[in-house]
C-alpha positions as CSV (number, residue, x, y, z in Angstrom):
1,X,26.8,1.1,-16.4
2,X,26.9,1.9,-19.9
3,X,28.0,-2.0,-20.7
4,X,24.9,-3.1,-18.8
5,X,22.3,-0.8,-20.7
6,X,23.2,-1.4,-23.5
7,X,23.2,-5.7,-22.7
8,X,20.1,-4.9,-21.4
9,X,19.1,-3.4,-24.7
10,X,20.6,-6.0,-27.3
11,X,18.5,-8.8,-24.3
12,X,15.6,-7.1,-24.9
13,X,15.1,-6.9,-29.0
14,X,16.3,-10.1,-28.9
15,X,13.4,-11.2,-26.6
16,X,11.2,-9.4,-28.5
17,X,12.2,-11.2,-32.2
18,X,12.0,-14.5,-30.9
19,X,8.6,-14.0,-30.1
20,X,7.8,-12.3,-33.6
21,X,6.0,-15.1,-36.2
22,X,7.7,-15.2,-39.9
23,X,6.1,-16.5,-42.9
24,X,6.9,-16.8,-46.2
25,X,5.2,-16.9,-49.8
26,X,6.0,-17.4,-52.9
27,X,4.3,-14.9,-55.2
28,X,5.6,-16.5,-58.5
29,X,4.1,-19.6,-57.6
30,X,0.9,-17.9,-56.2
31,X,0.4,-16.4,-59.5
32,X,1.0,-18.6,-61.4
33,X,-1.6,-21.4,-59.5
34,X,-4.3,-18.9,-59.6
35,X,-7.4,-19.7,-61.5
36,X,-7.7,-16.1,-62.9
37,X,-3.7,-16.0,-63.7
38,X,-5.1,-18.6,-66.6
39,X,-8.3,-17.0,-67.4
40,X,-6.6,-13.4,-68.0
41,X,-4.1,-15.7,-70.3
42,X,-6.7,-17.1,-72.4
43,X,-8.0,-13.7,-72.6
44,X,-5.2,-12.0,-73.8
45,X,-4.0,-14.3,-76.1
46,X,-7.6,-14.2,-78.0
47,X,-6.2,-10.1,-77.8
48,X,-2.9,-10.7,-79.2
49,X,-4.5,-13.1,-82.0
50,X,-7.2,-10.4,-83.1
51,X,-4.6,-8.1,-83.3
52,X,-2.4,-10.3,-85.5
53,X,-5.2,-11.3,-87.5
54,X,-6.1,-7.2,-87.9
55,X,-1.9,-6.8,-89.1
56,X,-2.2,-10.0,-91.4
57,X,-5.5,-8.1,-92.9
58,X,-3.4,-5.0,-93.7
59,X,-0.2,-6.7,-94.9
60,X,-2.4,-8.4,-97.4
61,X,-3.8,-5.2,-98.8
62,X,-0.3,-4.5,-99.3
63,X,0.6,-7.5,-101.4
64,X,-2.1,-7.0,-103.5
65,X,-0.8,-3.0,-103.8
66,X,2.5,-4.4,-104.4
67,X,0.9,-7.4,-107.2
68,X,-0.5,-4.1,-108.8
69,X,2.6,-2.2,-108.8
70,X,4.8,-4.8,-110.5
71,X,1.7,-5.0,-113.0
72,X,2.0,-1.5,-113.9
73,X,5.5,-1.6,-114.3
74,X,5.6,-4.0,-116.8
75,X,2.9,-2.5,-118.9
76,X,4.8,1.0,-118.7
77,X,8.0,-0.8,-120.4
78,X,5.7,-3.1,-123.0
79,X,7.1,-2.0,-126.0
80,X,3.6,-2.8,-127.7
81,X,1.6,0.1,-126.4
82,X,2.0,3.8,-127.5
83,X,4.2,6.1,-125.5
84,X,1.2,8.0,-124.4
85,X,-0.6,4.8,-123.0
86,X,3.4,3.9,-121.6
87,X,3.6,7.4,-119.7
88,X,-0.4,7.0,-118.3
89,X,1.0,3.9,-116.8
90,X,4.5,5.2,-115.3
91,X,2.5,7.8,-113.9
92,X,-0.1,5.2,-112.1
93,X,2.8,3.1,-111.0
94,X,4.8,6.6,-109.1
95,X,1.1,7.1,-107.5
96,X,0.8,3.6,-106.6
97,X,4.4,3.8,-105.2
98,X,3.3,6.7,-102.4
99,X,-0.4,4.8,-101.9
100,X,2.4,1.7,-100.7
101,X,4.8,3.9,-99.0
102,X,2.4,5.5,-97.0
103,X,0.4,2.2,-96.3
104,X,4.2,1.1,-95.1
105,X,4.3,4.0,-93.0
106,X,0.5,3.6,-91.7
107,X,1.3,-0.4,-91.1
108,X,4.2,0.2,-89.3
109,X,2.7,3.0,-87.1
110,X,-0.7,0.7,-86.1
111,X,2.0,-2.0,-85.1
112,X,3.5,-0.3,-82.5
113,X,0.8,1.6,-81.2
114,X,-1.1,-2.0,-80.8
115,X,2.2,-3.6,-79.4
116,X,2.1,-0.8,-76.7
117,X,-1.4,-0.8,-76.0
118,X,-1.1,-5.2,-75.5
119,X,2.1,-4.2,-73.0
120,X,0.1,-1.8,-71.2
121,X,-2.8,-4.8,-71.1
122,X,-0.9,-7.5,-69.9
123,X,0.5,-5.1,-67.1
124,X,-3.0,-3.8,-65.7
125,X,-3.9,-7.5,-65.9
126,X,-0.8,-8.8,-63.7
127,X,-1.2,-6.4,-61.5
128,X,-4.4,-6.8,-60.5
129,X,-4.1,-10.0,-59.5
130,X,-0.7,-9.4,-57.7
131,X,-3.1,-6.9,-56.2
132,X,-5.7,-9.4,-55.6
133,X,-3.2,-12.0,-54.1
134,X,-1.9,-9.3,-51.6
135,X,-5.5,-8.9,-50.2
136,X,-5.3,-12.6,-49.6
137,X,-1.8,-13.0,-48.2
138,X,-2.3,-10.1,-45.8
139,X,-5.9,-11.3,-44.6
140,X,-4.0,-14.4,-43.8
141,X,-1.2,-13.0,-42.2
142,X,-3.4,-11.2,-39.8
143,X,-5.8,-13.7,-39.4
144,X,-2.9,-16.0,-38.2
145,X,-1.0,-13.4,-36.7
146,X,2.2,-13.6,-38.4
147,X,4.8,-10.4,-38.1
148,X,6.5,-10.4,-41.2
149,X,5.7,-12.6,-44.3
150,X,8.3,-12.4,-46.8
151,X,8.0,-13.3,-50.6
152,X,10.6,-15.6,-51.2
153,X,10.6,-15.8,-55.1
154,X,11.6,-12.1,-55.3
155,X,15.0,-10.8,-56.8
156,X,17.0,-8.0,-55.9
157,X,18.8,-5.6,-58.5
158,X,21.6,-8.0,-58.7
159,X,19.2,-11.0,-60.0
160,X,20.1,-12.4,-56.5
161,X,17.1,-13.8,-54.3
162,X,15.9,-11.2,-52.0
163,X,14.8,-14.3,-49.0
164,X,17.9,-16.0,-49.1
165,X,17.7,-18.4,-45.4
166,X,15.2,-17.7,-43.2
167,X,14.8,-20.2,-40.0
168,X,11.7,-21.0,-38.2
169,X,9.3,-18.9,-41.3
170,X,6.1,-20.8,-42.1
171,X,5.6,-21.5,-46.0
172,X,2.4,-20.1,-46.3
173,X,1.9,-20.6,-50.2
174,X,-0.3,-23.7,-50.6
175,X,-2.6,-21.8,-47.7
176,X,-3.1,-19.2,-49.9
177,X,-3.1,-20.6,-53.1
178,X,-6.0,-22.4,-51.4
179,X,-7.7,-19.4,-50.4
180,X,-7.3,-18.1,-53.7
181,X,-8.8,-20.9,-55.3
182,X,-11.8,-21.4,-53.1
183,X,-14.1,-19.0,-55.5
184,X,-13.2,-20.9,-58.9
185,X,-15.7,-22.4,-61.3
186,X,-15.7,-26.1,-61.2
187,X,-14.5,-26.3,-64.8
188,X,-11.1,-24.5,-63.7
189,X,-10.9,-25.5,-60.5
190,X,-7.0,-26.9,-59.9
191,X,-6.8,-30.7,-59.1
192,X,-5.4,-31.5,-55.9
193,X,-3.4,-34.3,-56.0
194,X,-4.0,-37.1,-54.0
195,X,-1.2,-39.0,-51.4
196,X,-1.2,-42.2,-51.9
């Protein structure tokens, strides 16, 4: 009696996955197809380029600090001037040696704090249109009443694909790449390619 429940049980799930729809997508290739995925890129690098450009402007006012220190010192050793005139200059080159320490200090601090803040950029950025990519793949999913859809680009802990066989899943990626793609200017538009 037991035996026959419990083949009666295994019968039944089994009915009821063959009748369940798979699909599958790859997110990685979503992503990286999507007309904003390229617009957020262009974006950010201007970001990343200002902010280099704003470290290049304060590395240069510390050459120039550094051009004025090695100045100093030689005038504080010229032999020529009096040993008052040497000392005013030793003195100018020990207070130009903290003005470049603590510029060191103030560079060094403004290039992390920028490095974060372009991390935590590029991060809101991809995840917004993961986020926006999700919308579409589950709008799908339901409009074509698939069960389960998969993402078949991710990795598990062990660098090891997540998806590794699946059997009678629909590849759904160029469908939503599509769909993705539908809303985007002209000018960045993805070419389809022909079949010839």
């Amino acid at each position: 009696m037991i035996r026959t429940l419990f083949f009666l049980a295994c019968a039944t799930v089994s009915l009821q996955a063959a009748d369940l729809k798979f699909g599958v997508v790859d997110m990685s290739k979503a992503f990286s197809e999507f007309y904003k995925t390229k617009d957020a890129a262009d974006k950010f690098k201007g970001n990343i380029d200002k902010a280099q450009k704003e470290m290049n402007d304060r590395w240069s006012v510390y050459k120039n600090l550094m051009t004025d220190m090695q100045k100093l010192k030689k005038e504080a050793g010229d032999p020529i001037l009096t040993p008052d005139a040497r000392a005013k200059k030793a003195a100018e080159f020990e207070e130009k040696g903290k003005e470049l320490r603590s510029l060191e200090q103030e560079i060094g601090e403004a290039q992390n704090r920028r490095t974060n803040q372009l991390k935590q950029e590029d991060m809101q950025i991809r995840k917004g249109i993961y986020d926006e990519i999700l919308v579409v793949v589950r709008d799908l999913a339901k409009r074509e009443s698939y069960d389960f859809v998969f993402d078949k680009s991710g990795m598990s802990l062990s660098t090891v694909p997540i998806l590794i066989y699946y059997k009678d899943a629909v590849d759904i990626t160029d469908q939503i790449i599509l769909e993705l793609n539908k809303a985007a200017p002209a000018a960045t538009a993805p070419k389809t390619e022909e079949k010839k």
